[in-house]
Every structure is written in C-alpha cells, then in structure tokens.
N, C-alpha and C positions, 0 to 999 in steps of 0.2 A: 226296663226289660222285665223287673219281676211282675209291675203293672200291669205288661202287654198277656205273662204267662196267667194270671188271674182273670184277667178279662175273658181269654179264649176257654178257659176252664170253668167259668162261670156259665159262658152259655151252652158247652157241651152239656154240663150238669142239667141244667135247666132245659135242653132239647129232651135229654134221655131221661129225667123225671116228668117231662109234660105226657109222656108218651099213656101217663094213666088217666090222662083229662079225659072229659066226657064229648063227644060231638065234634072236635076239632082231630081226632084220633080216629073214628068212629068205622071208617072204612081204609083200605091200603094198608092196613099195618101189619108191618115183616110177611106180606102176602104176596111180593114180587121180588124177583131176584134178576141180578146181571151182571155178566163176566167182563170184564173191560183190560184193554192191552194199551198204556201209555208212553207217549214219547214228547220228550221236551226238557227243557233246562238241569230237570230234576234228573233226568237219565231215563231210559223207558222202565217199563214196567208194570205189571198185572193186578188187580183188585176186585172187589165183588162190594156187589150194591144192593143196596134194600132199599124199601118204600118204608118211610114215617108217616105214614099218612099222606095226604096231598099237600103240604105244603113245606117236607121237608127232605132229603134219600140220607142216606146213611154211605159212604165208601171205607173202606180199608182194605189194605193193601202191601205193596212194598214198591221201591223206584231204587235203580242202583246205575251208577257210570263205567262202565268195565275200566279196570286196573289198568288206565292209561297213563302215561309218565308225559313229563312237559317239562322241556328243558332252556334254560337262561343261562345269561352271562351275569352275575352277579359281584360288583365293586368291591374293593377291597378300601376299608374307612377312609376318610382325610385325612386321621389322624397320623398318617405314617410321617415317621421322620427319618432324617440322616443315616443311612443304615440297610432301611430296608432296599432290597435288590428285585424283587421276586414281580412278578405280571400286577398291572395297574387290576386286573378280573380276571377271573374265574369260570370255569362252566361247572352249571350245578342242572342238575336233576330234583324234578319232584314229582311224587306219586300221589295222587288223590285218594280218596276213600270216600264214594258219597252212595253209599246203602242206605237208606234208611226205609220203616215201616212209619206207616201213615194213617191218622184217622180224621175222616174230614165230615163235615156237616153243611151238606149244600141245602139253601135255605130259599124259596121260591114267594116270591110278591103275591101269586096267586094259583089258583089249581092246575091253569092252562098254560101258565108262563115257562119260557125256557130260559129267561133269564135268572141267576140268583149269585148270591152270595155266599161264600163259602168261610168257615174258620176252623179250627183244628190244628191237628202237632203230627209233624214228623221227629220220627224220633231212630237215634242212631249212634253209632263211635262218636264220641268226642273228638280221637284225632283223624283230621279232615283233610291233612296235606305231610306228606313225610318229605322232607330236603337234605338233601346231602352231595357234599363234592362227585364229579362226575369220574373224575379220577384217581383210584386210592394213593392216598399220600400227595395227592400235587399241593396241598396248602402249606408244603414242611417251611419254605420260606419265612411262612407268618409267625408259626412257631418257633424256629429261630431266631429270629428280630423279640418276639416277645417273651423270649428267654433270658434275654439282656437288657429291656425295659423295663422302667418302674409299672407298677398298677394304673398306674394317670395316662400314662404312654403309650399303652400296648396296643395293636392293632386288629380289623377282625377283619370281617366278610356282611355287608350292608346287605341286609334282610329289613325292606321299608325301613320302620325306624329302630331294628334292630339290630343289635350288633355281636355276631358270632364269631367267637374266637375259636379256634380248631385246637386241638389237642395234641398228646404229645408225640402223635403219628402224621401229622400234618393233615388230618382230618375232621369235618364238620356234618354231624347228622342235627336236624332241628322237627322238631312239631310243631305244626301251628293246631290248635285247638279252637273252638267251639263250643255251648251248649249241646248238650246230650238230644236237651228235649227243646224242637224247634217251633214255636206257634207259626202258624199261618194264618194270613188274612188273603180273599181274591174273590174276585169276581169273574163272571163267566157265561158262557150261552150252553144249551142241551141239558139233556135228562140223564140224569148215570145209569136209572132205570127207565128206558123209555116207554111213552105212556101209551101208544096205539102200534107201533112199527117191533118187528124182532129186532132189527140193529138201530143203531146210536152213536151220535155224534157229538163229542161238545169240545168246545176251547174254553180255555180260561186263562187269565192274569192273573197274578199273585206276588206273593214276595212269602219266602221263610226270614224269621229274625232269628240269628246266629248267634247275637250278644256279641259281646268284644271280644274278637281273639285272642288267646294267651300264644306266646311263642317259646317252647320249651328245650332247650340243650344239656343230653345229660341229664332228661329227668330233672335239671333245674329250671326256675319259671327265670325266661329275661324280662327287664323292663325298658319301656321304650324310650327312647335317648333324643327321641325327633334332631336322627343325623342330618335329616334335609337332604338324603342322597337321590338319584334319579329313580325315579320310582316306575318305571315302564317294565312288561312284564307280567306273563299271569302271574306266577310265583309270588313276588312284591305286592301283585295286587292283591292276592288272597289273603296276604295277613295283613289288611288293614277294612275288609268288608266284614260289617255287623248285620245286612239285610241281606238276603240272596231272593232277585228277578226270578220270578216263576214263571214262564210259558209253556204249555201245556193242550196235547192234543191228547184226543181219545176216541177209540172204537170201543163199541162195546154188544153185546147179543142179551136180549131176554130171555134166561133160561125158563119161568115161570109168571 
C-alpha cells in the first residue's frame, strides 16, 4: 500500500513539475476549462478540468453517496455455550460515509486520442461505514451470558472476521475504517476538457485502494479472529474490501 501511495505521488509530482518543459507544454496549458457532473460507483459528483498541454487534463473535484443506511442480519459467534437463551441473529444497520475530494491525471498516448490513463487520490473520512444494532437494547441477552463467562467464553455478534461484544446496555456501535488518502489507478475513453465539441463524454474503469480495513468498537481497534462465519451481506463485505471497483460516467461543457 505504501508502494501503490508513492508510486501515484510520484507521477503527480512529475506531471505538475513537467509543466515548465519546453515544447511538450508549449501550447494548451491551463488555457481551457470544463465543468463536469459524475455518476457511478464512487457516488455522483461535480469537477472542473484543465488542459496540460496535449497530452495530459488536469480534474478535481469531489464525489459523495447520500447518507444511505443498509441493513443485515448479523450472527451471533459459535462460541455460545450452555446458557445462552437469546436469537441465533440480529438485525443491524449501517451507514456509509463515502464523500470524498479527488485529484486525478488523465494521461493520453497522443494529442488526438480519447483514450488514457488516469492516476491520483481521492481523499476523505477515514470512517467509511458506521454499524450498530437496529434495536436499542435487543443484544442484552449477550451481555447477560457474558456477565457469567470467563474471557475465553464470552460471546459477540460476527462482523466478517470480527467479533463484537455489546456492552453493558445490550448494545453494539462499530467503525470500519479505511485510508484517509485513497490512490487511484484507471483507464478510460473521452476528454474531461473536450477538444473541438462544447459538451463531453467519457467513461472510465478504475479501482480506489482503501488499504486494510481496521474495525473499531468503543474507540477500540478489534483484531481479526477469522471466525469463518457466513459472510454474505453488504455490511460483512465492506469490512473485508482493501480495493474499491470504479465505474464511472461523465458529462461535461467547455467553459473556455
């Protein structure tokens, strides 16, 4: 990961120092602009484009998911023994948070191509998913049972390979976290600043790298136990994704 964040910072570095080259630079630079409106994996979103020259645009921006909730059944460990009374699961809520601003460098083969390559960082909150029982107080069972267990014993609530123990209200809030700062690598068709037309079109593929999720209860970091439990489920899946699928469309108008 730290590789991937030196690599993409290496050649931003290197696009926006070339920019005082001679001949390569020499026309289009920061001499066209364009407004663009995004929709796709990343959430929609708005940005503004510049010409590098001809063989490079410049985007930044911001892309956000409105404050949607997404709700599972979530298992309660195997480790329960003799004792416990209370539901085999649970219904849990989670709440996403995927705002982030964005600086990208679409990089083109040639002056006419609408093909290119693009690398850059989105960047944002760290926490990426908020979880918590959907019922206050319905986990009091566990807490019970694990008022009378030893430490070895106690049982929780299966989050992938994590395992959340509820508190002394019968309740469980959890974080799943993320990198701040997200590089991007993708490829794609169109101009962000298009080169003869007022409006513009482009897709593209990509992937954000997230790093390894930490999962947090309490402000404290858990570590992972690889309970081996059913792992089906946005919620489940989110805390074990280290790359995030980019698709991505775009409209956009030449202001200049």
């Amino acid at each position: 990961m730290k590789k991937l964040h030196v690599f993409v910072s290496v050649i931003l570095i290197a696009v926006t120092s070339s920019v005082k080259a001679q001949g390569l630079f020499s026309e289009n630079l920061f001499n066209h602009f364009a407004l663009g409106t995004t929709l796709g994996t990343p959430g929609f979103g708005v940005d503004i484009a510049t010409t590098v020259g001809d063989y490079f645009q410049l985007r930044t921006g911001f892309t956000t998911i409105p404050n949607i909730k997404m709700t599972t059944s979530l298992d309660v460990s195997e480790y329960a023994y003799e004792g416990y009374t209370g539901p085999e699961s649970y219904d849990f809520e989670g709440k996403i948070n995927m705002t982030n601003l964005k600086i990208l460098v679409d990089i083109f083969p040639s002056k006419k191509s609408s093909f290119h390559f693009t690398v850059g960082t989105y960047m944002g909150p760290k926490k990426l998913l908020k979880v918590y029982n959907k019922e206050d107080g319905s986990l009091i069972s566990i807490t019970n049972y694990n008022n009378q267990a030893s430490e070895d014993d106690q049982i929780g609530i299966e989050l992938g390979d994590y395992l959340l123990k509820p508190d002394a209200y019968g309740n469980v809030e959890a974080n799943i976290k993320v990198s701040g700062v997200k590089p991007y690598l993708g490829i794609g068709f169109g101009r962000a600043v298009p080169r003869k037309n007022r409006i513009g079109f482009m897709m593209e593929l990509g992937c954000q790298f997230w790093g390894t999720p930490k999962v947090y209860a309490s402000d404290h970091q858990l570590t992972s136990e690889n309970l081996g439990g059913d792992d089906n489920g946005a919620i489940k899946m989110m805390s074990k994704i280290q790359a995030y699928p980019v698709i991505s469309f775009r409209l956009c108008g030449r202001i200049l």
